[in-house]
N, C-alpha and C positions, 0 to 999 in steps of 0.2 A: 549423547546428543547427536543428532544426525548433523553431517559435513555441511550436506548443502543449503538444510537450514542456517546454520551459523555463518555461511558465508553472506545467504539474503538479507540476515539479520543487520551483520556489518556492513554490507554495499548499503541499506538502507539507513545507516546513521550516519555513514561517511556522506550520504547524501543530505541530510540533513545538515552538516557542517556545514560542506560545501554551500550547498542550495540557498541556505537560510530558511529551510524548511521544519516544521513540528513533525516529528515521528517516536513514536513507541513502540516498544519489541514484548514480545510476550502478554499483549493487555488480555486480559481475563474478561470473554463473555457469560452469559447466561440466563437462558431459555429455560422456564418451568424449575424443573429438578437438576437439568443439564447443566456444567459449566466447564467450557474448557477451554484452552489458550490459544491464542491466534498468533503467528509468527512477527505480524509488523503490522503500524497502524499509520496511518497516513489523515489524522483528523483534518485538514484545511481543501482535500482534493477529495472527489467523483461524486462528492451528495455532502449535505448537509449535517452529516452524522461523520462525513469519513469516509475511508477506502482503506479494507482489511486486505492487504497482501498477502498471497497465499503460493507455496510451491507449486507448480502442474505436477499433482500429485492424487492419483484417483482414490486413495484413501483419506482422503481431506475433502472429499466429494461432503460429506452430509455437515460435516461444521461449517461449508461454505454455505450451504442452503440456510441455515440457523442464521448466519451472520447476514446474509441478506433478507431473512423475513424480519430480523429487527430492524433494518433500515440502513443497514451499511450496503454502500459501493463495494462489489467485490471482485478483484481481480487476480488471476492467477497467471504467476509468471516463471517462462523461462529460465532455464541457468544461467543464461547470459548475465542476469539481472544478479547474478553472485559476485559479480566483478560491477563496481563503480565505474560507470562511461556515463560521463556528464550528458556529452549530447543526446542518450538514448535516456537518461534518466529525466530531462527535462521536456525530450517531444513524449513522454509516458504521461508526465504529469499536467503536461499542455492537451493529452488527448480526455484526461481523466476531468479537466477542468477544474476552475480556482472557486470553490465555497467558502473558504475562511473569511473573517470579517477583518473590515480594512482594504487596506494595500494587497495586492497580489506582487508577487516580489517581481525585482526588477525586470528580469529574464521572461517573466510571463509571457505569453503572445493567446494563448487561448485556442491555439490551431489545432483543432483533430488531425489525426493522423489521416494522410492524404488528401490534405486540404491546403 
């Protein structure tokens, strides 16, 4: 298993603790005959379906195109994003904005980045 997968995977569940956020690691898409795993899922934020986290990783180029023609939000990040930083994980998810139903958590503000 690649490093800096496993470290995304973990910065994004410590995020979840932290946060009070929904996240899932490894959810299984699938387009036609294709199906293959996406590193983290982020159901409540960037659309109504979701936001598939993905490494910047140009061989993950074409399972991102799949995951956004079924209607996921998709974004591709950083190493930085390996390491848990609250403040960078919450102006991410304030720039990706709140779809979940209900309350958006307390922390919300809804600011795009550079806004």
């Amino acid at each position: 298993m690649n490093d800096g997968l496993d470290r995304l995977r973990e910065a994004w569940l410590t995020a979840a603790d932290d946060l009070g956020i929904r996240v899932s690691v490894d959810p299984l898409l699938a387009r036609a005959a294709r199906v293959f795993t996406a590193p983290v899922f982020v159901p409540d934020f960037g659309s109504r379906k979701g936001v598939i986290v993905w490494p910047n990783r140009d061989e993950l180029r074409s399972e991102q195109r799949i995951a956004a023609d079924l209607g996921y939000y998709t974004s591709f990040l950083f190493p930085q994003y390996e390491t848990y930083e609250r403040d960078l994980f919450i102006e991410t998810l304030n720039d990706w904005g709140w779809y979940g139903r209900g309350s958006s958590p307390a922390w919300y503000t809804g600011r795009a980045w550079g806004t």
